[in-house]
ZAVEXNU-672760 format. One line per field, with one value per residue (C-alpha): residue in three letters; x, y negated, z negated. Coordinates in steps of 0.1 Angstrom, whole numbers, plus 5000, padded with zeros to 4 digits. Example, Ala and Ser with C-alpha at 12.3 -4.5 7.8 and 13.67 -1.06 7.14 Angstrom:
<domars>
rest	[ALA:SER]
px	[5123:5137]
py	[5045:5011]
pz	[4922:4929]
</domars>
This chain:
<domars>
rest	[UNK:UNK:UNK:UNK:UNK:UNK:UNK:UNK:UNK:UNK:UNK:UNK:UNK:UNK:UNK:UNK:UNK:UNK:UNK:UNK:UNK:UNK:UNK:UNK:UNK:UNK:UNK:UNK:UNK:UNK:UNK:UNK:UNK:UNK:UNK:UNK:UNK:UNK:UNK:UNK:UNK:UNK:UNK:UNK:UNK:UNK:UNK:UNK:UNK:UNK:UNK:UNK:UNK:UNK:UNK:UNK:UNK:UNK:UNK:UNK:UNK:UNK:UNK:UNK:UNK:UNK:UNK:UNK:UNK:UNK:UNK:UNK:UNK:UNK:UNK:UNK:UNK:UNK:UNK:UNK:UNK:UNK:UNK:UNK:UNK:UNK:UNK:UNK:UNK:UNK:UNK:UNK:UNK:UNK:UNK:UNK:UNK:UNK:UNK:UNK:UNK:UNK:UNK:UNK:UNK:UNK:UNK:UNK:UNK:UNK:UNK:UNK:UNK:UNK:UNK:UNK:UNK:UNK:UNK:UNK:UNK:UNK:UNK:UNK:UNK:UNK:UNK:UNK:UNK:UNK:UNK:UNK:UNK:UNK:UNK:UNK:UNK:UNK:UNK:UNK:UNK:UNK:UNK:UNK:UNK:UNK:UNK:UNK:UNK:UNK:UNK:UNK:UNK:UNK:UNK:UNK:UNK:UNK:UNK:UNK:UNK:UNK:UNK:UNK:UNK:UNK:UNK:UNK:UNK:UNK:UNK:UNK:UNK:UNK:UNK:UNK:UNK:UNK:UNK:UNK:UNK:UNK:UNK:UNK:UNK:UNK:UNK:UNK:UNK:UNK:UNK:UNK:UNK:UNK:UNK:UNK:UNK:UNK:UNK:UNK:UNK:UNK:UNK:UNK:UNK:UNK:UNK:UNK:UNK:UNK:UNK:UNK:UNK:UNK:UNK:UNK:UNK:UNK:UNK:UNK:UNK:UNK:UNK:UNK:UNK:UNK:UNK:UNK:UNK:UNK:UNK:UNK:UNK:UNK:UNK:UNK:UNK:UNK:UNK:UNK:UNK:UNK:UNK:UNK:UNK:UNK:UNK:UNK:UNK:UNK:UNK:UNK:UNK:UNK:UNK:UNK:UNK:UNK:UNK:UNK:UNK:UNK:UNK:UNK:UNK:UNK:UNK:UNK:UNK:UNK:UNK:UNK:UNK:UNK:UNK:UNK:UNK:UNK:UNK:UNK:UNK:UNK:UNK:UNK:UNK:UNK:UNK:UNK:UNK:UNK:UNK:UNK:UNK:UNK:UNK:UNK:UNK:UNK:UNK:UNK:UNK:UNK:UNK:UNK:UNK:UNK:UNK:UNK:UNK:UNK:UNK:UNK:UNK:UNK:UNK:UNK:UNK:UNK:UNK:UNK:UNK:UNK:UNK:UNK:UNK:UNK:UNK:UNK:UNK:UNK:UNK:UNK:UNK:UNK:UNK:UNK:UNK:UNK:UNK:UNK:UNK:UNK:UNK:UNK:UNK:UNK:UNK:UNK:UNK:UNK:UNK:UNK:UNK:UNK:UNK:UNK:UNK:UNK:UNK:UNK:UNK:UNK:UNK:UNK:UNK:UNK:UNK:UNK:UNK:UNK:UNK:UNK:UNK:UNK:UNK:UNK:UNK:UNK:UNK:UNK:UNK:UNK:UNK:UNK:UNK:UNK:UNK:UNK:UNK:UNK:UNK:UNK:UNK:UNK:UNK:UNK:UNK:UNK:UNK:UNK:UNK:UNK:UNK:UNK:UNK:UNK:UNK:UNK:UNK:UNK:UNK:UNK:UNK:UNK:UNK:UNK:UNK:UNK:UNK:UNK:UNK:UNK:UNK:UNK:UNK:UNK:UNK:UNK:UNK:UNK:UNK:UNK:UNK:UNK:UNK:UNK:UNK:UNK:UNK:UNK:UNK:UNK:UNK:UNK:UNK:UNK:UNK:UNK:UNK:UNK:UNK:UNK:UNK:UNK:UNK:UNK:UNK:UNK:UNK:UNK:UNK:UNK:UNK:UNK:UNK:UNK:UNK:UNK:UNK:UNK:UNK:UNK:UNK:UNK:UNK:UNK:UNK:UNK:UNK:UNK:UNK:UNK:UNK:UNK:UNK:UNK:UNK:UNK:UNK:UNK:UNK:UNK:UNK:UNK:UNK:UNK:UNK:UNK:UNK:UNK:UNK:UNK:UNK:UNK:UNK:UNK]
px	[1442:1447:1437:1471:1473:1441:1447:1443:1410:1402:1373:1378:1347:1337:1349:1323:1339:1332:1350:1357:1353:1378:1381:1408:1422:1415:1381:1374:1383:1362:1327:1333:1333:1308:1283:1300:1291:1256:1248:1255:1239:1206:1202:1216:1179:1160:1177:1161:1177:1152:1159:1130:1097:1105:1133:1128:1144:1163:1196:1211:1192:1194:1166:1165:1127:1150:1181:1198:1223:1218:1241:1231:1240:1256:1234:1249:1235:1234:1259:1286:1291:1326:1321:1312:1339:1368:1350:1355:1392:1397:1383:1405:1436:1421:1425:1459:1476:1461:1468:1502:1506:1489:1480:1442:1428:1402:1387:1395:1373:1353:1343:1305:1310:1333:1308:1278:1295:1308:1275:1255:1285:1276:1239:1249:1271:1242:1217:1238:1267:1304:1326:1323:1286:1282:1308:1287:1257:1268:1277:1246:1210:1182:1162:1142:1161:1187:1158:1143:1180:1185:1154:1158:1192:1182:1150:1172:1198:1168:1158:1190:1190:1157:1169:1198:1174:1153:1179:1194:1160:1153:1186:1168:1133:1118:1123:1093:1069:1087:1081:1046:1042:1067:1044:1008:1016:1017:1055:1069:1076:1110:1111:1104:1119:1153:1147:1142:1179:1195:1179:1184:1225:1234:1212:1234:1266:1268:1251:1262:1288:1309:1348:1345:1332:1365:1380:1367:1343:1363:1389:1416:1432:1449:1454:1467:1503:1510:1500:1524:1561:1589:1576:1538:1528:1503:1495:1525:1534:1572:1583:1618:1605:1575:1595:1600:1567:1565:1524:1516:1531:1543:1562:1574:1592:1601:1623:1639:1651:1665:1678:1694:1709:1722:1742:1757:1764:1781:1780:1766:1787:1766:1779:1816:1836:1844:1871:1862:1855:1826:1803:1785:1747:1740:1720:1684:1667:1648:1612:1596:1572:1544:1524:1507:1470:1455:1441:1446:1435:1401:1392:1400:1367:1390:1398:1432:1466:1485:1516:1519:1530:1507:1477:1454:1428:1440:1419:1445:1411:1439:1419:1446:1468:1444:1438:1477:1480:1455:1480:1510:1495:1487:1519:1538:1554:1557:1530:1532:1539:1516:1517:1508:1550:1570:1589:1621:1617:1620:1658:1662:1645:1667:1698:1687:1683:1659:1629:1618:1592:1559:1561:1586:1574:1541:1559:1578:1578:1547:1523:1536:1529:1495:1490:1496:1478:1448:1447:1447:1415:1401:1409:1404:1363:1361:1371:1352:1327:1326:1336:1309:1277:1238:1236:1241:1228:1237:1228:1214:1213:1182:1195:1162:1162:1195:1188:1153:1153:1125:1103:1127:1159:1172:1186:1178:1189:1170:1187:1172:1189:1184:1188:1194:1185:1204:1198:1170:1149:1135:1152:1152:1173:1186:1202:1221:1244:1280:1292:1319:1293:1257:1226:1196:1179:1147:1129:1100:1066:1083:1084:1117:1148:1139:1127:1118:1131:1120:1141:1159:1141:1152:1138:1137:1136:1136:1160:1156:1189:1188:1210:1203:1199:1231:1253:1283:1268:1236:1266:1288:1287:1292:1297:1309:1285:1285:1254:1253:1230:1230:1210:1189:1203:1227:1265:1258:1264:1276:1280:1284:1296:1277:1278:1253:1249:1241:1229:1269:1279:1261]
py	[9209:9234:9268:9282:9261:9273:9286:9318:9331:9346:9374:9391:9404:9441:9464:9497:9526:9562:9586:9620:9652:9672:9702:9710:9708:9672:9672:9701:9679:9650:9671:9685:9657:9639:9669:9665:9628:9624:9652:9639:9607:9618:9642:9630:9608:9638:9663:9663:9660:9662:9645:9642:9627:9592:9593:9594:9627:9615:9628:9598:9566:9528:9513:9479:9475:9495:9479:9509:9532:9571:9595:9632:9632:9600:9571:9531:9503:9467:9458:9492:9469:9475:9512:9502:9478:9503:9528:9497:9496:9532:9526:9501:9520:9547:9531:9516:9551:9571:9540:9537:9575:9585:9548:9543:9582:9562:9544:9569:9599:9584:9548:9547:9529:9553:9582:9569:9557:9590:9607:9578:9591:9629:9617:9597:9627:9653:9627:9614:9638:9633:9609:9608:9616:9583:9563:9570:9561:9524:9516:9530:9509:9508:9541:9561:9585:9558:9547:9577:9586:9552:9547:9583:9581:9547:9559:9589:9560:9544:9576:9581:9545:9545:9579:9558:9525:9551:9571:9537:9527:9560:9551:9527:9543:9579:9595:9611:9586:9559:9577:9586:9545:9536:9558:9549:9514:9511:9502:9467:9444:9443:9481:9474:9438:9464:9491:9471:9452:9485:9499:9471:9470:9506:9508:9476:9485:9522:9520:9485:9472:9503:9493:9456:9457:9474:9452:9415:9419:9446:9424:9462:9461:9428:9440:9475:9460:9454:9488:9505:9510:9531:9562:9561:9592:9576:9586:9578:9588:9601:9578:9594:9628:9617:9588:9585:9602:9622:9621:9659:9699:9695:9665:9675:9708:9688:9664:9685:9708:9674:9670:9705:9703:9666:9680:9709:9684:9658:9627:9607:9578:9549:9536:9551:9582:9606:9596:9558:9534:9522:9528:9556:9557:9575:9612:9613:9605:9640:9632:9632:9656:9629:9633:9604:9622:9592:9623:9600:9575:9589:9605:9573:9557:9523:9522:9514:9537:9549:9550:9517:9515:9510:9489:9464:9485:9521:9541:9568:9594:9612:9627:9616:9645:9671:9658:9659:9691:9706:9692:9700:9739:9737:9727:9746:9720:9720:9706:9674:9643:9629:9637:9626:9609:9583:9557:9571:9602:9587:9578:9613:9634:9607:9617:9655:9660:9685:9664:9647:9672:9658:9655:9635:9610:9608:9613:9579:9553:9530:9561:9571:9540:9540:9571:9566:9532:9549:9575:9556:9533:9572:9585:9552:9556:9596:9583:9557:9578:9602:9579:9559:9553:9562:9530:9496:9461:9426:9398:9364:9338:9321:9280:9262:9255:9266:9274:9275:9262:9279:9268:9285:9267:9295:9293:9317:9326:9341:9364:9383:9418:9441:9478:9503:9540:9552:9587:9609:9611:9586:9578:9555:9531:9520:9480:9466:9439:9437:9400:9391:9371:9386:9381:9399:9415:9419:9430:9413:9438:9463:9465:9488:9483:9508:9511:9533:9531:9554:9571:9551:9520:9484:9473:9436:9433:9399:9397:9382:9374:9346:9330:9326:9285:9285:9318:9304:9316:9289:9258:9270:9254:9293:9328:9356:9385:9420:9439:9477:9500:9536:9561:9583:9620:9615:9602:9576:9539:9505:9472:9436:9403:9370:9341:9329:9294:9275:9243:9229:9213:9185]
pz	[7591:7619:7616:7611:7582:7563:7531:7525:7514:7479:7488:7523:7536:7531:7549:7552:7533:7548:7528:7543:7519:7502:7483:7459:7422:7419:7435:7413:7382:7393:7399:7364:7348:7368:7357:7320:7319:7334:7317:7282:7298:7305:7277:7248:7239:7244:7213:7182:7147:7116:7093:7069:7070:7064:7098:7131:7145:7179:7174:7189:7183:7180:7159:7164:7145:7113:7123:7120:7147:7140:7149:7145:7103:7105:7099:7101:7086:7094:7066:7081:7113:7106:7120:7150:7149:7144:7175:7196:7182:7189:7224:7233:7220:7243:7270:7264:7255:7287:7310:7297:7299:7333:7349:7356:7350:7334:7363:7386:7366:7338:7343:7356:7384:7394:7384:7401:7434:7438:7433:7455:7483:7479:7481:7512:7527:7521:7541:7566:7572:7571:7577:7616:7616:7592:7615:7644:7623:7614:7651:7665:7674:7652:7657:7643:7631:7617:7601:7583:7572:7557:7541:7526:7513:7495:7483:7464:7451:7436:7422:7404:7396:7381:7359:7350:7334:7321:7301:7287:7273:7254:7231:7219:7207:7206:7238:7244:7234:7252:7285:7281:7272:7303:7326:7312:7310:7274:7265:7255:7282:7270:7276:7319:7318:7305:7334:7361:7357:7350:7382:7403:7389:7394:7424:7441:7425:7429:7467:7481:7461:7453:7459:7457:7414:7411:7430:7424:7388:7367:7349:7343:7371:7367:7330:7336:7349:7311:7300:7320:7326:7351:7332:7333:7359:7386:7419:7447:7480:7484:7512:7503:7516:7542:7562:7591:7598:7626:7647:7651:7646:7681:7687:7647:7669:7697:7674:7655:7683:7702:7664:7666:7703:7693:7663:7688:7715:7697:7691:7722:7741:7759:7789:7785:7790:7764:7744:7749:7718:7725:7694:7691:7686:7654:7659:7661:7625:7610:7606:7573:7560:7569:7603:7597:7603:7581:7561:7523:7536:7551:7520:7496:7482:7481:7515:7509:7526:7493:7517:7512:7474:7440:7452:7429:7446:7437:7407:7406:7417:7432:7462:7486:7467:7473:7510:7516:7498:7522:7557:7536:7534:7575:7589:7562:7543:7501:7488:7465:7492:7475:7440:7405:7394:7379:7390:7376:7391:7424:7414:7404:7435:7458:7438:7440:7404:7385:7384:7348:7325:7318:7288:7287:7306:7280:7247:7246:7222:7239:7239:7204:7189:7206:7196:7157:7159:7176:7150:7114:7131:7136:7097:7082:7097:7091:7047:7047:7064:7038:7003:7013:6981:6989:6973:6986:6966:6977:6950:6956:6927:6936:6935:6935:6901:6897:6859:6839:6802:6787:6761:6733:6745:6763:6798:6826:6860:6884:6912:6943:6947:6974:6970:6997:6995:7024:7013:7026:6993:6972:6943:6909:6902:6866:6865:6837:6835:6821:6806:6784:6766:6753:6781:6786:6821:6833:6861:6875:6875:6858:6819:6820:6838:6862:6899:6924:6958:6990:7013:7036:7030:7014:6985:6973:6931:6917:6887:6855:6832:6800:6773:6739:6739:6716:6736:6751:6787:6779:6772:6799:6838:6849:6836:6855:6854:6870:6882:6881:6899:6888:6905:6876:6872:6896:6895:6923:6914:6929:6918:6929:6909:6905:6881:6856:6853:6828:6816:6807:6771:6759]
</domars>
C-alpha cells in the first residue's frame, strides 16, 4: 500500500496549545466560577457541623468504617442508596436540559478538567508570559532560564495537584486529623496510595494533557449531538455578516472606496466597448465584518478556528466572543460576530428579520420535558427526605433449623432483626408481633420485650417467636407474621413482614 493510500489515522499528534489572554463578560464569568468551584472544593471538608457526641462533626463526610454519607443535617444510610441514586438522576437530567438549552456550557465552565486546565494556563501565563513570550519559549534551546521557568511552573502544577488529592481524601475522614496523620506519617496506606493517583491524574491531565481528554477520553462530545436541536443557543461565528473577510482597517477602506467608485462608474466591460455584450464582471464583493486577525482562534484553549462551523472539539467557553468583541470595538464594527445563537436564527438575520428572543429558544418542548422530569426526581428525594422513620429494622428468619420443636411440643422460629436508630439520641424500642393466629415473642437477654438502642448505631436482637404444639401456626408449612417496632414515648414506628414456619400437618 502506497502512502497515498494509508488510512487515515484515529489520534493525530498534539499540537502545543498557547492560549492568548482576554478580558471581557465571558472571561469574567469563567474566573467566577473557577473561584466558586475550587472554593467549595477545598473547603467544604474543613466546616464543622455538630451533631452530638456519638457523630463525627465534618459537615460533609463519607464514612466508609460507618458506612454512612453525611450531609450537613442530612445523614444517608447504607439501605437509602436510592438517594444517591435519584441525585445521579437529577444530574444526568442536568446535563441534558442545559446542553439541550445552551450546548456544552457545562464543559466549557464547570467540568474539572475544564476548571483546572484553565487555572494550570493562568499558572503557566503568570510564569512564563503570554502567548508570544510562551511561543518563543517552546522553540527556544535548553537554557537556563528555560529551565528554571519550566521546572517552576510544574513544581506550582504539582502544588495544586497535590491540594487537589489532598482535598479528595478529607471527604472521606475528619479533616483535620487526616492531615496531621498524612503529614506525620501516620494515615492508612490507602489514604497516600489515594493521593498519589489523584495527583499524578490532575497534575498530567490539567498540565500535559489538557485539550486532548476532551477530545479523545470524555465520551459527551460524541453524545451531545442528540441532546441538541436548530434551537439550542451555542457559540457560532456569523459567516453571513464576517465573509468574505477583509486582512486589516486599511485595505478594509481601500475596498470599499474601490467598492464606492465601482458603483458610480458603472458596471465594467472586459475587453469591449461600451455598449458591447460581452458579459459584464459583477462589482467588487463588500468585505465582511471579519479581518481575519486569528484573534478567536489565539485565545481558544481547543486550538480549533470557530469560523469553521460547530467542532467535536468546541466546549462552548465562549472566549472567542469576548476576543472578537474586543476587534469588533477597535475597528468600530457591532459587536456579536461571534456570538452566543441558534441555528434558526441564522435563516432569520439572512432574511433580515427581528432576531428570535431567548427565551424562546430555551422554553421549548425538549427543555420542558427535561425540566419537569428533572424536577419530580428533585421533590420525590426532598418527601422522602422528610417522611422518612428514625427507625429502620430488617428481619432474617434464621434457616438452620428452620423450626425447633421444644420439649412441650411447641414449634419455634428464630429470627435475627436489626434495628437502626438513625436519630441522634438513644432510644428504646418495644417489639410485638401481629398474626392472624396466636404466637408468642421473646427476646433473647432480655426478660421484657424491650431494648435499648444508642444513637446512630445498629443493633442486632435475636428473636424468639413459638406455637402452641396444637396452634394452627405449629401444623401449618408457613404463617404470615408482621413485626412491629415502636419507639417508647414517641409516635415513631416501622414494621416488616416475615413467615413463621412450622412443622406442617401430620
Amino acid at each position: 500500500m502506497s502512502a497515498s493510500e494509508q488510512p487515515p489515522k484515529l489520534y493525530a499528534a498534539q499540537e502545543p496549545i498557547f492560549p492568548k489572554r482576554v478580558s471581557g463578560n465571558f472571561r469574567n464569568l469563567k474566573w467566577a466560577i473557577m473561584i466558586v468551584t475550587l472554593g467549595i472544593y477545598y473547603i467544604t471538608p474543613w466546616i464543622r457541623w455538630d451533631r452530638g457526641d456519638a457523630l463525627p462533626d465534618q459537615a460533609v463526610l463519607v464514612d466508609l468504617a460507618g458506612r454512612r454519607f453525611f450531609f450537613f443535617w442530612i445523614e444517608i444510610w447504607p439501605h437509602e442508596f436510592y438517594f444517591v441514586a435519584g441525585l445521579l438522576i437529577m444530574a444526568g437530567l442536568g446535563l441534558f436540559l442545559f446542553t439541550s438549552a445552551l450546548g456544552r456550557v457545562w464543559c466549557g465552565y464547570t467540568c474539572p478538567q475544564t476548571v483546572w486546565t484553565d487555572l494550570f494556563f493562568t499558572v503557566e501565563r503568570w510564569i512564563e508570559g503570554d502567548r508570544n513570550a510562551r511561543l518563543r519559549l517552546w522553540s527556544a534551546d535548553w537554557t537556563a532560564r528555560k529551565i528554571r521557568l519550566r521546572v517552576t511552573k510544574w513544581i506550582v502544577w504539582l502544588l495544586i495537584a497535590l491540594a487537589t488529592g489532598g482535598a479528595w481524601v478529607f471527604y472521606f475522614a475528619d479533616a483535620p486529623t487526616l492531615a496531621v496523620d498524612l503529614v506525620t506519617g501516620q494515615a492508612a496506606p490507602v489514604a497516600y496510595i489515594t493521593l498519589a493517583i489523584l495527583t499524578a491524574t490532575t497534575f498530567v491531565f490539567g498540565g500535559f494533557a489538557r485539550e486532548q481528554v476532551c477530545i479523545y477520553m470524555c465520551p459527551w462530545p460524541r453524545i451531545q449531538a442528540a441532546m441538541m436541536d436548530e434551537h439550542t443557543i451555542t457559540v457560532a461565528y456569523r459567516d453571513w455578516r464576517g465573509e468574505p473577510r477583509g486582512k486589516g482597517k486599511r485595505r478594509r477602506a481601500i475596498a470599499e472606496a474601490a467598492i464606492e467608485s465601482s458603483r458610480l462608474a458603472g458596471p465594467t466591460i472586459v475587453g469591449q466597448e461600451p455598449g458591447s455584450t460581452s458579459k459584464e464582471v459583477p462589482e467588487t464583493q463588500a468585505p465582511g465584518d471579519c479581518i481575519d486577525c486569528m484573534a478567536c482562534v489565539n485565545v481558544c484553549p481547543m486550538g480549533i478556528d470557530i469560523r469553521d462551523g460547530q467542532q467535536l472539539e468546541c466546549i462552548t467557553c465562549a472566549l472567542c466572543i469576548d476576543a472578537c468583541d474586543e476587534i469588533m470595538d477597535k475597528i468600530g464594527a457591532e459587536r456579536g460576530l461571534i456570538d452566543y445563537v441558534a441555528l434558526t436564527d441564522e435563516a432569520n438575520e439572512r432574511a433580515g428579520k427581528p432576531k428570535v428572543p431567548v427565551w424562546k429558544h430555551i422554553l421549548r418542548p425538549r427543555t420542558m420535558i427535561y425540566t419537569a422530569m428533572w424536577s419530580l426526581v428533585g421533590i420525590g428525594l426532598i418527601v422522602a427526605l422528610f417522611v422518612r422513620s428514625e427507625i429502620d429494622i430488617t428481619v432474617a428468619p434464621v434457616r438452620n433449623p428452620q423450626f425447633v420443636m421444644l420439649s412441650d411440643g411447641s414449634i419455634r422460629n428464630i429470627y435475627d432483626v436489626r434495628i437502626r436508630n438513625m436519630g441522634a439520641e438513644a432510644a428504646t424500642y418495644r417489639f410485638s408481633l401481629v398474626a392472624d393466629v396466636p404466637l408468642r415473642i421473646d427476646l433473647e437477654g432480655t426478660p421484657g420485650l424491650s431494648v435499648e438502642v444508642p444513637a446512630d448505631t445498629t443493633h442486632l436482637q435475636r428473636v424468639y417467636v413459638s406455637a402452641q404444639s396444637d396452634y394452627e401456626a405449629a401444623t401449618a408449612d408457613q404463617t404470615p407474621v408482621r413485626f412491629w417496632v415502636d419507639q417508647v414515648g414517641e409516635t415513631a414506628r416501622t414494621h416488616e413482614d416475615s413467615v413463621f414456619f412450622g412443622r406442617g400437618p401430620q
